[in-house]
ZADO-1210 file (C-alpha; in nm, 4 decimals, padded with zeros to 6 digits):
<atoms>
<atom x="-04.0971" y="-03.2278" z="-09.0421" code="UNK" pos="1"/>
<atom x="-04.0409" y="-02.9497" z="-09.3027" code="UNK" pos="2"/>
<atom x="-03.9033" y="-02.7366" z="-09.0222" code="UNK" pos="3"/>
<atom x="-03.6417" y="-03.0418" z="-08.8629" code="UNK" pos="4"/>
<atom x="-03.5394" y="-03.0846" z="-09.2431" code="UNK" pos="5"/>
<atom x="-03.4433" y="-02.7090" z="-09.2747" code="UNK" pos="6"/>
<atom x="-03.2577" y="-02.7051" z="-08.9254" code="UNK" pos="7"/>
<atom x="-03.1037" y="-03.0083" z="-09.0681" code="UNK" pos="8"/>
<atom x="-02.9766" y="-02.8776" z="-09.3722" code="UNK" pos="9"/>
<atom x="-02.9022" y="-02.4928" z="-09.2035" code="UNK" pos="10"/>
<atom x="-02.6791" y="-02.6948" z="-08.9565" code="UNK" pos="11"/>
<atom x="-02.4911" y="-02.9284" z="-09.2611" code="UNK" pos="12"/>
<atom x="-02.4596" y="-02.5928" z="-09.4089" code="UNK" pos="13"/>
<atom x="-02.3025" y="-02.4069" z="-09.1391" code="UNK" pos="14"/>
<atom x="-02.0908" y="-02.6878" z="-09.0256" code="UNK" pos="15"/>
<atom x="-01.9848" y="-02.6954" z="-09.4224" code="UNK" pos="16"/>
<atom x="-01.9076" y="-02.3596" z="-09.3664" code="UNK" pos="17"/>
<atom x="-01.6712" y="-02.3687" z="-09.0555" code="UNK" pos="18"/>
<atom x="-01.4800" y="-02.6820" z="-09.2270" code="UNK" pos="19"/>
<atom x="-01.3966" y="-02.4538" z="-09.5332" code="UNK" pos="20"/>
<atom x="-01.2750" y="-02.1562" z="-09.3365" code="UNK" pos="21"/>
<atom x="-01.0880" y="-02.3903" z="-09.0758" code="UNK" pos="22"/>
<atom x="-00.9324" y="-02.5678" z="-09.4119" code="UNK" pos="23"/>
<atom x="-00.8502" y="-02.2194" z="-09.5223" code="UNK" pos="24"/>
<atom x="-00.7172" y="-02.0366" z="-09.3135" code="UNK" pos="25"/>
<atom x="-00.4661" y="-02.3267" z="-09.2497" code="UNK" pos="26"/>
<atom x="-00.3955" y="-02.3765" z="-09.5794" code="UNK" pos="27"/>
<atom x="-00.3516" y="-01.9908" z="-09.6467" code="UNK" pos="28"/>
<atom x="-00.0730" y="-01.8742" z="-09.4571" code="UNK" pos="29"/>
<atom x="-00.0956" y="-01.4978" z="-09.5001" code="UNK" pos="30"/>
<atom x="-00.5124" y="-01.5494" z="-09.3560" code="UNK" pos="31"/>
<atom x="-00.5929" y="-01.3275" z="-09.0273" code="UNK" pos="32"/>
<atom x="-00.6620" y="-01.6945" z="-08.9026" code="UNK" pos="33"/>
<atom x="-00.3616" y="-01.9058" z="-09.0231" code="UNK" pos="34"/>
<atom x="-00.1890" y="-01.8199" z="-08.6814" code="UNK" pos="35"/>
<atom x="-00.4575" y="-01.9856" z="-08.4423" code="UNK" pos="36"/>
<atom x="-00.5603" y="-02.2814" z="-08.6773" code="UNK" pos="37"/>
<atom x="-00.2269" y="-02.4058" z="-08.7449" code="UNK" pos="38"/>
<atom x="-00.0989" y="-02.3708" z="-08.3781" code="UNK" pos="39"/>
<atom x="-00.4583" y="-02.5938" z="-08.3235" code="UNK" pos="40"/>
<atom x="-00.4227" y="-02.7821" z="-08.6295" code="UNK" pos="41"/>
<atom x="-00.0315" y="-02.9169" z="-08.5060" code="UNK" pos="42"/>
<atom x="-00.1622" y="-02.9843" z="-08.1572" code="UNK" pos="43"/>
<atom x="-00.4845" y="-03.2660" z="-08.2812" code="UNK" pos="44"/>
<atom x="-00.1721" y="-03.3912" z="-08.5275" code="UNK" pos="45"/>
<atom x="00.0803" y="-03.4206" z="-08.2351" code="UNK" pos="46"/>
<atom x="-00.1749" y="-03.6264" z="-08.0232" code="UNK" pos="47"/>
<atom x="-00.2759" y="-03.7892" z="-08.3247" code="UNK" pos="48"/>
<atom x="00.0525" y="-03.8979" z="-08.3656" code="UNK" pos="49"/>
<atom x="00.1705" y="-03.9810" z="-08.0033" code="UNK" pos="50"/>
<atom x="-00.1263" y="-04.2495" z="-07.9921" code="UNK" pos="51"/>
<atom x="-00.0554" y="-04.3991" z="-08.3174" code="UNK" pos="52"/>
<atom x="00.3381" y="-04.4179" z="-08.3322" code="UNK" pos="53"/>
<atom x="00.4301" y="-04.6179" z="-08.0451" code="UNK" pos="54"/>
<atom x="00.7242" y="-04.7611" z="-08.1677" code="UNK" pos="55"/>
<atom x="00.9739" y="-04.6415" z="-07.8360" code="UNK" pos="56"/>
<atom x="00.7275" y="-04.8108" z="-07.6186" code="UNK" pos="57"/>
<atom x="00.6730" y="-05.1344" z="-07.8049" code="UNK" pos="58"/>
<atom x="01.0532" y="-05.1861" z="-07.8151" code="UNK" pos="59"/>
<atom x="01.0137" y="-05.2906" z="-07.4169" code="UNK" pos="60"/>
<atom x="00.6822" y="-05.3324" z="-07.3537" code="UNK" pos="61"/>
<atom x="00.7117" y="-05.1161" z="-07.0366" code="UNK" pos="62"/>
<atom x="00.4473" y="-04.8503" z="-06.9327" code="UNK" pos="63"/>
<atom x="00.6638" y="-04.5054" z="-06.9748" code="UNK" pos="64"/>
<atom x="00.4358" y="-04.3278" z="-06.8062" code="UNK" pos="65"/>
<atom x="00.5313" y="-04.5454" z="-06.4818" code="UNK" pos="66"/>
<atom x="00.8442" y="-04.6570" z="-06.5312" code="UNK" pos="67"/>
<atom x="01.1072" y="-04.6309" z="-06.2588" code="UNK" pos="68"/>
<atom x="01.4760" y="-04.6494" z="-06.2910" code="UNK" pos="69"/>
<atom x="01.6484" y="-04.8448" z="-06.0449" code="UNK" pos="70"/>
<atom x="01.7947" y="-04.6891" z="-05.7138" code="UNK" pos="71"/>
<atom x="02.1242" y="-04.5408" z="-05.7351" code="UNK" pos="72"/>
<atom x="02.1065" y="-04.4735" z="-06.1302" code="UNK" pos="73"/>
<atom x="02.0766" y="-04.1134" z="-06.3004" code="UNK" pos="74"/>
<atom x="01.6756" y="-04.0576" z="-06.3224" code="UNK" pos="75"/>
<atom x="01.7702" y="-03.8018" z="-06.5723" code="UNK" pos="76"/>
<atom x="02.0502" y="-03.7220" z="-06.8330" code="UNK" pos="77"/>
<atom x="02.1463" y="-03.3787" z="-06.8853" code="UNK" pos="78"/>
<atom x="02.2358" y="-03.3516" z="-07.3344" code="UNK" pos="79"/>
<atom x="02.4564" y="-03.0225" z="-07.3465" code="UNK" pos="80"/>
<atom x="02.4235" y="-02.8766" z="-07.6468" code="UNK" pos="81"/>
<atom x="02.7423" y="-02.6151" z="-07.8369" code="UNK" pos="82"/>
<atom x="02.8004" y="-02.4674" z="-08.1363" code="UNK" pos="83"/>
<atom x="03.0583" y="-02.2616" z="-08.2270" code="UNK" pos="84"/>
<atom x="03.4089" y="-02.2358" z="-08.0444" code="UNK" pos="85"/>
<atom x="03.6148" y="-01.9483" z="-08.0408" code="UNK" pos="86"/>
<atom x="03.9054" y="-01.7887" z="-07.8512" code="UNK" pos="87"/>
<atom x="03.8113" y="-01.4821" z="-07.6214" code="UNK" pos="88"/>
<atom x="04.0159" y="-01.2378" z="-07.8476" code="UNK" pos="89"/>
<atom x="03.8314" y="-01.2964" z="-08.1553" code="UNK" pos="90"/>
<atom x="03.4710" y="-01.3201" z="-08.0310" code="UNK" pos="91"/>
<atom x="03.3398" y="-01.0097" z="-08.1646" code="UNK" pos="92"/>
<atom x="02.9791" y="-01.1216" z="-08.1894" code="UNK" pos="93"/>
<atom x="02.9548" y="-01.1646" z="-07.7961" code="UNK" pos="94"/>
<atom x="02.5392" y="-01.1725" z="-07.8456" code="UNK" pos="95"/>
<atom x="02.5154" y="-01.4304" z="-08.0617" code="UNK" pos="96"/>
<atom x="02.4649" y="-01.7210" z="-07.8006" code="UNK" pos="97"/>
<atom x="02.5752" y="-01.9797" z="-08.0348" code="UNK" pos="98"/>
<atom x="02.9463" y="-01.8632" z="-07.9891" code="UNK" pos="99"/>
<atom x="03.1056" y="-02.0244" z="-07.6500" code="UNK" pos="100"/>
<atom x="03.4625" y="-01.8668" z="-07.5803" code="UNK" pos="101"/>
<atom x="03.7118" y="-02.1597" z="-07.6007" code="UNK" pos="102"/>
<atom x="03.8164" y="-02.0297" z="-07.2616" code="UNK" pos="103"/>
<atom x="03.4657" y="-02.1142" z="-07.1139" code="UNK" pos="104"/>
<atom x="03.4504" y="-02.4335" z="-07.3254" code="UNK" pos="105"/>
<atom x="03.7538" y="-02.5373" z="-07.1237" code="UNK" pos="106"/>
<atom x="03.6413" y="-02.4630" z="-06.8051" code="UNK" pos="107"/>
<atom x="03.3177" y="-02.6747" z="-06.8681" code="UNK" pos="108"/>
<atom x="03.5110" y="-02.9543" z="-06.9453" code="UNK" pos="109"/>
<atom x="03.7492" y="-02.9336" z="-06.6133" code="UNK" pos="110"/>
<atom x="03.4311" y="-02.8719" z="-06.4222" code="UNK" pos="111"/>
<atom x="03.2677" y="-03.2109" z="-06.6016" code="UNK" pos="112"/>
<atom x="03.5753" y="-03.4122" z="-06.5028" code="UNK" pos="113"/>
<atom x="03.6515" y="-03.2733" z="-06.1650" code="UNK" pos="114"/>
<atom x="03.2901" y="-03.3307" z="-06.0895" code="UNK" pos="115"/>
<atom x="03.3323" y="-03.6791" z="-06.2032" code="UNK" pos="116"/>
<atom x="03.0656" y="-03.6833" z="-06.5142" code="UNK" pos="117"/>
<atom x="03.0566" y="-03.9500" z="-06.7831" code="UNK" pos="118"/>
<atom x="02.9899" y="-03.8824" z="-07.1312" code="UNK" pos="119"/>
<atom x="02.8001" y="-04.1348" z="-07.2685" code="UNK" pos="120"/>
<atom x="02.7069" y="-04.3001" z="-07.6473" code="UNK" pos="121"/>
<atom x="02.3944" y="-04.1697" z="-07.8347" code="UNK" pos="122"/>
<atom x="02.3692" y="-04.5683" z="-07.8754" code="UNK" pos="123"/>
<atom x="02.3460" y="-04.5431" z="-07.4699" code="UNK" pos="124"/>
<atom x="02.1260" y="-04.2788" z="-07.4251" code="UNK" pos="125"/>
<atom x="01.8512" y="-04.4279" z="-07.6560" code="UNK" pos="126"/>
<atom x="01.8349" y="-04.7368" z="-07.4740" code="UNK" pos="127"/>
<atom x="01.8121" y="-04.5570" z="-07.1425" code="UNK" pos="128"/>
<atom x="01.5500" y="-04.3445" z="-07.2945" code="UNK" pos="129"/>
<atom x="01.3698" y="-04.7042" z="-07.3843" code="UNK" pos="130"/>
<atom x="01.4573" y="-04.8577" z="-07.0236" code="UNK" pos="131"/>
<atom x="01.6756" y="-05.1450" z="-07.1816" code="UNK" pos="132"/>
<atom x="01.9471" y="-05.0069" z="-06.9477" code="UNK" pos="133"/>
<atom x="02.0448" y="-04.7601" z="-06.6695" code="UNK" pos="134"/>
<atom x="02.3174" y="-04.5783" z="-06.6101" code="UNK" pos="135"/>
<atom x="02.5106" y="-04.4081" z="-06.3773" code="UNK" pos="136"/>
<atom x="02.4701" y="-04.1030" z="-06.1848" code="UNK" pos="137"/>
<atom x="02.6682" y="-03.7800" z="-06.3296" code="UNK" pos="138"/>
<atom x="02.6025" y="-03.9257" z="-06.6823" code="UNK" pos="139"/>
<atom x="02.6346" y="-03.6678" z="-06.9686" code="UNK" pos="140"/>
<atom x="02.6164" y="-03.6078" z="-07.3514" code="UNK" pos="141"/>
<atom x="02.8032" y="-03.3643" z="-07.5116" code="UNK" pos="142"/>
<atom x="02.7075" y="-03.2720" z="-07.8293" code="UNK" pos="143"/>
<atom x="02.7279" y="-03.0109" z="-08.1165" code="UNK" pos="144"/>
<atom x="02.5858" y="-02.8855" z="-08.3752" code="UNK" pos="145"/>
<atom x="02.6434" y="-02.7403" z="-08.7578" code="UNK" pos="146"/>
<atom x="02.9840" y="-02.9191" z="-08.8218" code="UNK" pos="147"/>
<atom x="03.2445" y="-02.6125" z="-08.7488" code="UNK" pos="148"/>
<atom x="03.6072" y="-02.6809" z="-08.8204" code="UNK" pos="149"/>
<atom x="03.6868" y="-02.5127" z="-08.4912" code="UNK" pos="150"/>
<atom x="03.5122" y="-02.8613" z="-08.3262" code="UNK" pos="151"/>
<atom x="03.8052" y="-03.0721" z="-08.4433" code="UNK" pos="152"/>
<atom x="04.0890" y="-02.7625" z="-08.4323" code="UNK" pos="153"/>
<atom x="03.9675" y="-02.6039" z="-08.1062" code="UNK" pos="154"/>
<atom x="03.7299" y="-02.8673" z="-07.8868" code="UNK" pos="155"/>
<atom x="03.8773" y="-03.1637" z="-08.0115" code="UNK" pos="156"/>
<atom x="04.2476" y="-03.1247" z="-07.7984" code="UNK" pos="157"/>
<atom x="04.0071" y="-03.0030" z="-07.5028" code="UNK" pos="158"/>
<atom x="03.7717" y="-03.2980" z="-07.4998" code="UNK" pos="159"/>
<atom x="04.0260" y="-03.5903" z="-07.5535" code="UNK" pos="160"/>
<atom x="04.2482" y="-03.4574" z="-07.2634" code="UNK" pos="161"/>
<atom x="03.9647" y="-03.5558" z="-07.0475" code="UNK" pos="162"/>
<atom x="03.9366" y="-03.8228" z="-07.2294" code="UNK" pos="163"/>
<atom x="03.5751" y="-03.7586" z="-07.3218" code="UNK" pos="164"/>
<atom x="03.3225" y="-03.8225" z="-07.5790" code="UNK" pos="165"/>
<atom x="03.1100" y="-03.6284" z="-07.8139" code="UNK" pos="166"/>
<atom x="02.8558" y="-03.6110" z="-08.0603" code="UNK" pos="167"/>
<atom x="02.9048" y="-03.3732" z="-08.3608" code="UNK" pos="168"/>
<atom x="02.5818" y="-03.3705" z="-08.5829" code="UNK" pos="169"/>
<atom x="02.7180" y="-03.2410" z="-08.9259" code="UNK" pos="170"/>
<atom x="02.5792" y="-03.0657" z="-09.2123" code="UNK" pos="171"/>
<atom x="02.6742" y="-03.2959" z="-09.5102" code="UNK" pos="172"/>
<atom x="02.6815" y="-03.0521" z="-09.7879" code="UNK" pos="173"/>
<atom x="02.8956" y="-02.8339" z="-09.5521" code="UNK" pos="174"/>
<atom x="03.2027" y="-03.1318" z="-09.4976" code="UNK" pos="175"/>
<atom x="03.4756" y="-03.0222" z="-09.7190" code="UNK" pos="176"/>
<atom x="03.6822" y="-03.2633" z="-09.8806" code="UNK" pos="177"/>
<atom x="04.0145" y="-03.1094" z="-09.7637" code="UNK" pos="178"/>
<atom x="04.0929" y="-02.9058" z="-09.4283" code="UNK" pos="179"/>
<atom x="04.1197" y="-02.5266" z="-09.4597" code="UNK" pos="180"/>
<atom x="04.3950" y="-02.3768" z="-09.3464" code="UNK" pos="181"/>
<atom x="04.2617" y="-02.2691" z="-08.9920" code="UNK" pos="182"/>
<atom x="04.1950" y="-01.9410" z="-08.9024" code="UNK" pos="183"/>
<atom x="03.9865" y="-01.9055" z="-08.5471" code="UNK" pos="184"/>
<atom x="03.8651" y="-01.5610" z="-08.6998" code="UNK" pos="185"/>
<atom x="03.6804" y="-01.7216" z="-09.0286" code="UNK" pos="186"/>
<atom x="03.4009" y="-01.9539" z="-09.0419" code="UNK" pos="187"/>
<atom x="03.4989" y="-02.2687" z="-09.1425" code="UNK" pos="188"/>
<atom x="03.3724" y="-02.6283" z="-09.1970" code="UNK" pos="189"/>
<atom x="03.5354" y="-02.9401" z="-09.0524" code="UNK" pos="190"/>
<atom x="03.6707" y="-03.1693" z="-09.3546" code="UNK" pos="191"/>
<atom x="03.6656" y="-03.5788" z="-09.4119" code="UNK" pos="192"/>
<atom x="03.9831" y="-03.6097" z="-09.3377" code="UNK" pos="193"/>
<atom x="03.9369" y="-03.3777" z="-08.9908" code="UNK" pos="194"/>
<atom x="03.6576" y="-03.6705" z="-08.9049" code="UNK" pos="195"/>
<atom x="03.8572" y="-03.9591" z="-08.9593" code="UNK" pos="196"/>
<atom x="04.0933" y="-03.8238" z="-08.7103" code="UNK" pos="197"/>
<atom x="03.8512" y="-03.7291" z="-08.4620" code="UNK" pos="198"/>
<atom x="03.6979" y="-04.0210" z="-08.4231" code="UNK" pos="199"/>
<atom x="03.8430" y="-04.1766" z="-08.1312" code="UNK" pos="200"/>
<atom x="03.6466" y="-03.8710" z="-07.9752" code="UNK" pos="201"/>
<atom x="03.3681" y="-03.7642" z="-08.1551" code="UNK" pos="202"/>
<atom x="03.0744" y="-03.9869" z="-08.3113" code="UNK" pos="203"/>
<atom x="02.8944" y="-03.7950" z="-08.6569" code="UNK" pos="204"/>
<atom x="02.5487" y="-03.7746" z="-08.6735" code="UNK" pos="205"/>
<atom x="02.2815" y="-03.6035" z="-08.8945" code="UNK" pos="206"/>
<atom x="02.2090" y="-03.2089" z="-08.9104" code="UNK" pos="207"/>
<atom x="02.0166" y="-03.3385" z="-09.2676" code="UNK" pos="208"/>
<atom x="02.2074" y="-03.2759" z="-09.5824" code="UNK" pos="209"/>
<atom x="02.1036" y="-02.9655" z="-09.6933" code="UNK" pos="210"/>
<atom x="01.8210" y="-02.8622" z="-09.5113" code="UNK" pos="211"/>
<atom x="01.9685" y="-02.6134" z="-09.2935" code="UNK" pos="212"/>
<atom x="01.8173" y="-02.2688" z="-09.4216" code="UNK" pos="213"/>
<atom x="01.4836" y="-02.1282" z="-09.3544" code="UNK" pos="214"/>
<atom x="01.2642" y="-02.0739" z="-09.6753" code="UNK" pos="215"/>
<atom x="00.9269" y="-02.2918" z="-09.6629" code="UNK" pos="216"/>
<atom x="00.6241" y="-02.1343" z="-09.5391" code="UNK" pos="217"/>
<atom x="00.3976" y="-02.2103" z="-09.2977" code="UNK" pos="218"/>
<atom x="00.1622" y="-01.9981" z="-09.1631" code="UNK" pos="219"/>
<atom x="00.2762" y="-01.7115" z="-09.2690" code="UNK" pos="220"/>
<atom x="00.5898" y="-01.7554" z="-09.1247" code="UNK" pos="221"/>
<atom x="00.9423" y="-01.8444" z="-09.2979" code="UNK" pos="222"/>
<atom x="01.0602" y="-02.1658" z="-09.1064" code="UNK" pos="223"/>
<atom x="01.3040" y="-02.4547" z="-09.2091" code="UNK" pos="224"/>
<atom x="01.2770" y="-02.6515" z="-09.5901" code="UNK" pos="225"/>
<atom x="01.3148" y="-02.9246" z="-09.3704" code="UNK" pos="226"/>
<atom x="00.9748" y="-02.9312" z="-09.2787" code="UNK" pos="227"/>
<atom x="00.9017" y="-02.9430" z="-09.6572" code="UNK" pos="228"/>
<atom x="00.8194" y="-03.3306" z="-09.5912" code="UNK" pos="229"/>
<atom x="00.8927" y="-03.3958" z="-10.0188" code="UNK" pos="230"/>
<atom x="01.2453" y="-03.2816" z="-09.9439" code="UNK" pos="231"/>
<atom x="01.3381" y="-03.5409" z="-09.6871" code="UNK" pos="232"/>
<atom x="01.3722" y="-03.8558" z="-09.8758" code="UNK" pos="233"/>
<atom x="01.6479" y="-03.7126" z="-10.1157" code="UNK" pos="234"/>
<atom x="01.8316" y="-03.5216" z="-09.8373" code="UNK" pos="235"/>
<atom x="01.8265" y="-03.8595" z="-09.6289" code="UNK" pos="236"/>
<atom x="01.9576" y="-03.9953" z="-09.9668" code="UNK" pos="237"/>
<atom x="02.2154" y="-03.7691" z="-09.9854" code="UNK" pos="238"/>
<atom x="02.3668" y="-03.7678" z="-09.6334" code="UNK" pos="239"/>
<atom x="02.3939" y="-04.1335" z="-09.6157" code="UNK" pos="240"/>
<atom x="02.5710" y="-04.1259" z="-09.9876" code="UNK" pos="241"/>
<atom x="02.7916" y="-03.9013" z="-09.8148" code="UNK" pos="242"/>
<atom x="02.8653" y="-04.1484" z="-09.5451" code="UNK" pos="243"/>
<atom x="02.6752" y="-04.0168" z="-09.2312" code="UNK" pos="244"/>
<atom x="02.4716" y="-04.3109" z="-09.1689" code="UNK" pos="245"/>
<atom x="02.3107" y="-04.2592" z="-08.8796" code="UNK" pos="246"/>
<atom x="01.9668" y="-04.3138" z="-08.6654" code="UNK" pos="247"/>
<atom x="02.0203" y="-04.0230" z="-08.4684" code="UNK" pos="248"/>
<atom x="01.9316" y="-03.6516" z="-08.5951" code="UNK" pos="249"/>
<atom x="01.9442" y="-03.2920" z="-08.4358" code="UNK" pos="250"/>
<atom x="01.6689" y="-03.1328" z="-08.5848" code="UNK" pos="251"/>
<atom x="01.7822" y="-02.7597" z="-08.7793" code="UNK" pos="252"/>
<atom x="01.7102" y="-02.4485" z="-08.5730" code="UNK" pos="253"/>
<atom x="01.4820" y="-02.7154" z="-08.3952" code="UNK" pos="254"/>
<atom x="01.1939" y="-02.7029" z="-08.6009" code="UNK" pos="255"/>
<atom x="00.9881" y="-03.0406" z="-08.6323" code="UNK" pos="256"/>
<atom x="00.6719" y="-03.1615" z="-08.7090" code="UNK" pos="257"/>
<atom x="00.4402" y="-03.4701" z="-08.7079" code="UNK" pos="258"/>
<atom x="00.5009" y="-03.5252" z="-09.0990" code="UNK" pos="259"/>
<atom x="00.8850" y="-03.4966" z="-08.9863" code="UNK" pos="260"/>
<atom x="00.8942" y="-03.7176" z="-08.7571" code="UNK" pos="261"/>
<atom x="00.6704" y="-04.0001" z="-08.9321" code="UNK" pos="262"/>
<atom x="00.9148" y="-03.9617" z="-09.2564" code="UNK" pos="263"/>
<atom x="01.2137" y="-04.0172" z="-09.0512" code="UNK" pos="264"/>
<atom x="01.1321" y="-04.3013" z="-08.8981" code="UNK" pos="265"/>
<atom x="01.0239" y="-04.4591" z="-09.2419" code="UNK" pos="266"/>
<atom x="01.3550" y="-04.3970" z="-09.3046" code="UNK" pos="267"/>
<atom x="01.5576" y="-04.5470" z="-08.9845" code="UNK" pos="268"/>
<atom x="01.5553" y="-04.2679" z="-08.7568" code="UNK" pos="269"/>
<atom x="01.5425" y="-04.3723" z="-08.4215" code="UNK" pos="270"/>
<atom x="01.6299" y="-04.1000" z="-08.1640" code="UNK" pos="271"/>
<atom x="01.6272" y="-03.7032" z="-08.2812" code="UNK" pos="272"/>
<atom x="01.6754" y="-03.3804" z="-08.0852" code="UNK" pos="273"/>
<atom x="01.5431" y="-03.0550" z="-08.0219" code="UNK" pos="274"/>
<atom x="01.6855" y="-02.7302" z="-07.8831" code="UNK" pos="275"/>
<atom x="01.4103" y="-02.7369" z="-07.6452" code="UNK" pos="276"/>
<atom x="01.5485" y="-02.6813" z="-07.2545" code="UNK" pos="277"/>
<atom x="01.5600" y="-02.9765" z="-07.0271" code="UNK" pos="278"/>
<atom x="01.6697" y="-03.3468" z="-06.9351" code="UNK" pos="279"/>
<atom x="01.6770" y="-03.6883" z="-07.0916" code="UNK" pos="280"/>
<atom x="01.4671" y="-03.9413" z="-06.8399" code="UNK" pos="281"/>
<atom x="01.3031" y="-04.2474" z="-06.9603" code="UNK" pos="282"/>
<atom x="01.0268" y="-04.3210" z="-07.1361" code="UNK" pos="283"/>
<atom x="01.0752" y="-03.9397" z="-07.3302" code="UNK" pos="284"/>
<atom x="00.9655" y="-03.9354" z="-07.6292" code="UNK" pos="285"/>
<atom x="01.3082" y="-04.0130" z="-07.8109" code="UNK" pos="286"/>
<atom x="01.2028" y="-03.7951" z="-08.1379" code="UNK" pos="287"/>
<atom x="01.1906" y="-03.5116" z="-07.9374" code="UNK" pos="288"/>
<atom x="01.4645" y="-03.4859" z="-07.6882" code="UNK" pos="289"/>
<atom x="01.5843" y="-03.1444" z="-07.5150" code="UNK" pos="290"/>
<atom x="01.9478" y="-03.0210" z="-07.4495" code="UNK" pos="291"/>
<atom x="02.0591" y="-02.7668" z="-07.2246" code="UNK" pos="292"/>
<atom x="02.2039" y="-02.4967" z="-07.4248" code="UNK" pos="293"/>
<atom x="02.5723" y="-02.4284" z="-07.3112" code="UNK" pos="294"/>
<atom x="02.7385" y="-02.0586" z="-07.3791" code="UNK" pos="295"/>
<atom x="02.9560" y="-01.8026" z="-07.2952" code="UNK" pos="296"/>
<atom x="02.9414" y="-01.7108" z="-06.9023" code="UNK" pos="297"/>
<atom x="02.6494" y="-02.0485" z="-06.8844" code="UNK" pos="298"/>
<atom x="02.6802" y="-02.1428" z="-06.4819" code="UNK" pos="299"/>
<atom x="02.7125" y="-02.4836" z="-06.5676" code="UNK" pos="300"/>
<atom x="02.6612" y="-02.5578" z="-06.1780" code="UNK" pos="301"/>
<atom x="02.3205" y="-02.4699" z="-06.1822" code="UNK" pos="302"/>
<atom x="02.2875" y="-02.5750" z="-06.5243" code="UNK" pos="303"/>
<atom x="02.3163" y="-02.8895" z="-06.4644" code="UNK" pos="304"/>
<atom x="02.0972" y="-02.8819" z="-06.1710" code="UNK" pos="305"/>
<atom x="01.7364" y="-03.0086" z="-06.2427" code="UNK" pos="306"/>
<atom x="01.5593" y="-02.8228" z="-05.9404" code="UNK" pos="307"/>
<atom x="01.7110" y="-02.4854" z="-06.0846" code="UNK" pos="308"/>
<atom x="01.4875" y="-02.2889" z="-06.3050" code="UNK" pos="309"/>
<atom x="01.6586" y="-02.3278" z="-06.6202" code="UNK" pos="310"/>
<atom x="01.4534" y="-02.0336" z="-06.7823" code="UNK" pos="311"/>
<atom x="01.6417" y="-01.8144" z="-06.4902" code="UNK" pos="312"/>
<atom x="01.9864" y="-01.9120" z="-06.6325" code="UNK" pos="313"/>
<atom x="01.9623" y="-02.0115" z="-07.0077" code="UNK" pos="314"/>
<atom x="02.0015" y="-01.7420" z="-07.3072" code="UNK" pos="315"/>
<atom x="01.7920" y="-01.7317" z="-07.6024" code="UNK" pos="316"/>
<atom x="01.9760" y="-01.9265" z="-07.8618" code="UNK" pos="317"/>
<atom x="02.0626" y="-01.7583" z="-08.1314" code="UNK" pos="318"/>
<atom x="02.0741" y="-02.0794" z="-08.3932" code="UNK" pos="319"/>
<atom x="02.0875" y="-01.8336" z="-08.7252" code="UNK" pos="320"/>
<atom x="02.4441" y="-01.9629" z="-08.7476" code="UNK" pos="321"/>
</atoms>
């Protein structure tokens, strides 16, 4: 007995033991450790979270996991996903992959409509994604990111000639109040007044307030304040005070968590979006949807085709912008 009762407590003891370096090396960011138990730690939170949050599935009552869409309908919805547009002559950052030349963004969008592609709503997309509807083949979204005054000035003309849509997801401490004078070679932001007139094209949607800069820690690596949870329900605040009220959100630099995603959806976020590569279908997760990342010289041909390897043809994004 004497001998079960110290196995007993020499077992309590070194389970004890495991628990408190487990706790700490997630908790301690700069530990030898913090790499493997937080990459472990954000995978049991992830399933954690996929079991308990089934709010996209509920919605329908369908089984995603063997849900078909009906014959002759797109089985899969290609997001594109841009940045910042520029003319050819003043791209002098030609590796950052964020930049598109305005020459290639114009060529996409004659090779969208003379393929015969349909841009489509967020609003539509989500309920694809939660089988309320289907769509046609050739359906597309078009969106981009960060809010750049070259959006309205440069894509804008481009995107309304084809008489397409768009989804710009802005940063809301970047809007100005007035346009800047444009000048392709500066970095500028697009203005209130630049959205009200752009909105027979483009819809606004969330890039969070002021979120967009790297500077909370987690293990041991500098990654998005957004992921500083405590932050969220002011920034939320904020962007809807500055009229962005939205249920749709791109996520910055594509960082995102299980906190994240819980504290949006306490707060009306329905449908948000990562810069992971890939295609829409239903029954995705809609709080973390991929886009195909569109640049300079980006075959959009085989881009767009889902039996291509997209790792063969996509860049490494450089979101830093």
């Amino acid at each position: 007995m004497k001998h079960w009762k110290r196995f007993t407590l020499a077992t309590l003891a070194a389970v004890t033991c495991i628990i408190t370096l487990y706790a700490y090396a997630v908790n301690h960011p700069t530990n030898a450790l913090s790499h493997k138990a937080c990459t472990s730690w954000d995978m049991v939170k992830r399933k954690a979270f996929l079991l308990s949050h089934t709010d996209y599935s509920s919605k329908t009552g369908l089984n995603l996991a063997t849900f078909q869409v009906a014959p002759g309908t797109a089985t899969e919805v290609p997001v594109l996903m841009y940045h910042y547009i520029q003319p050819k002559v003043n791209n002098h950052e030609t590796g950052n992959k964020s930049i598109i030349n305005l020459e290639d963004f114009e060529d996409n969008m004659k090779y969208l409509h003379d393929e015969g592609y349909n841009t489509i709503t967020l609003e539509q997309l989500e309920d694809y994604v939660n089988g309320l509807i289907s769509l046609p083949k050739k359906s597309i979204v078009i969106t981009f990111d960060d809010g750049y005054q070259n959006n309205y000035t440069l894509a804008y003309p481009v995107l309304k000639k084809y008489n397409f849509h768009a989804s710009l997801f802005v940063i809301g401490s970047k809007i100005q109040d007035q346009p800047a004078d444009f000048d392709p070679a500066k970095k500028t932001f697009i203005s209130e007044p630049e959205m009200k007139a752009a909105a027979d094209v483009f819809e606004f949607n969330s890039h969070t307030y002021n979120l967009h800069h790297k500077g909370f820690m987690r293990c041991g690596e500098s990654v998005p304040v957004g992921l500083d949870t405590s932050l969220l329900n002011d920034d939320i605040k904020m962007m809807k005070e500055k009229g962005i009220d939205t249920p749709y959100l791109a996520y910055p630099f594509g960082y995102t968590s299980t906190q994240m995603i819980y504290q949006l959806q306490q707060n009306g976020y329905r449908m948000a979006f990562s810069v992971r590569s890939g295609f829409v279908h239903p029954g995705d997760n809609p709080m973390k949807l991929p886009r195909l990342t569109v640049t300079t010289g980006t075959d959009l041909g085989k881009l767009l085709n889902p039996e291509v390897d997209q790792s063969e043809i996509l860049p490494l994004v450089d979101i830093s912008q």
